[in-house]
C-alpha positions, 0 to 999 in steps of 0.5 A: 641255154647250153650247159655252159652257158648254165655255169656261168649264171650273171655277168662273165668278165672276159678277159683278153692278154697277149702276155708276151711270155716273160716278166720284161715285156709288155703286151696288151690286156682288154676286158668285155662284161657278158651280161645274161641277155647276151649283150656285152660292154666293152671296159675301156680300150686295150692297153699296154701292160706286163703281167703285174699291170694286167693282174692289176686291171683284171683285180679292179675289173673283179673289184668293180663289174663284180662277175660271176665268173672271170674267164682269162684268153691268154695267148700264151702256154699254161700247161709245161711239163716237158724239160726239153723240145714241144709239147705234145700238142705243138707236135699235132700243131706243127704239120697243118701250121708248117702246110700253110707257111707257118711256124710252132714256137716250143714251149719247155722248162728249159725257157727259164723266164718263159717258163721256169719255176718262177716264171711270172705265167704261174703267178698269173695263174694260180691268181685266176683260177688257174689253166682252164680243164675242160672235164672240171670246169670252174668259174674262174680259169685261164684258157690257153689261145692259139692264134694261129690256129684261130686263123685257120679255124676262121678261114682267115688265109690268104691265096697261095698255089697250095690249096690249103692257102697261106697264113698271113705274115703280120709280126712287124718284129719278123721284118724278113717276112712280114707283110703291110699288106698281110697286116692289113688283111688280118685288121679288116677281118678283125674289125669285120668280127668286132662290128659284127658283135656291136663292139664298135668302140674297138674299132676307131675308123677303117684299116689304113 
């Protein structure tokens, strides 16, 4: 058993939440419970919500499955101190990203809904446990995601005259460059990896 895993002794409720950064839209929250014999059971389909709603599922996911931990994926930044321009991880991101055709939104104060001092990310938060610190590891904690770079991790591109391949374009709201075709691509790799798992109540049918 790894370290980590020794942390975490009893039942991990893993929470997923695409926030879409401020407090007027909506995005999509799912919980899976980890159980100690390595199994997993999904909570439900993934749901639309604002970060009040999904503080909401995740506190009656805490009330009713109660975990030994919560660990919250959220795809959006935790850590903003910088007035002005990128954090210093967004300049180490923007090369490979920008090699594969794709973009690094900055993330500064100066983004008052997004991140301002009362902005909604800071709440959600301080209410669960707070940004995820690799040197002092806590039950409850909130890792910042990054998609983009979780496609290129997986391998998830698309061939291109670059040898680096291309990121797929599938932001419907990008309608210049998005792709149904890139959209599809990025849905069978996503089913492929949730069936592998036996998570298959996430996946209804296939990709059309």
């Amino acid at each position: 058993m790894s370290n980590r895993r020794r942390m975490y002794l009893g039942t991990i409720l893993l929470i997923g939440f695409d926030s879409a950064w401020t407090s007027k839209n909506h995005g999509v929250v799912v919980g899976l419970v980890c159980k100690e014999d390595g199994t997993s059971r999904e909570l439900g389909q993934p749901r639309i919500a604002n970060f009040a709603e999904a503080a909401a599922a995740i506190s009656r996911w805490q009330h009713s499955e109660r975990p030994a931990a919560t660990i919250v994926l959220l795809d959006q930044p935790t850590i903003v101190t910088n007035a002005s321009g990128q954090r210093p991880v967004e300049n180490l991101v923007a090369s490979p990203v920008g090699l594969r055709y794709g973009g690094v939104q900055p993330a500064n104060t100066s983004r008052v809904e997004m991140f301002g001092p009362n902005a909604p990310v800071w709440q959600f938060l301080k209410q669960f446990g707070g940004a995820a610190d690799p040197f002092s590891p806590r039950a409850n904690q909130v890792f910042e995601t990054y998609p983009v770079l979780a496609l290129i991790a997986l391998g998830w591109l698309l061939p291109d005259k670059r040898v680096t391949g291309r990121l797929p374009k599938y932001n419907p709201k990008l309608r210049k460059t998005f792709s149904i075709d890139d959209w599809r691509h990025v849905c069978e790799r996503l089913s492929e990896e949730i069936l592998a798992r036996h998570l298959s109540g996430w996946v209804s049918g296939s990709v059309s």
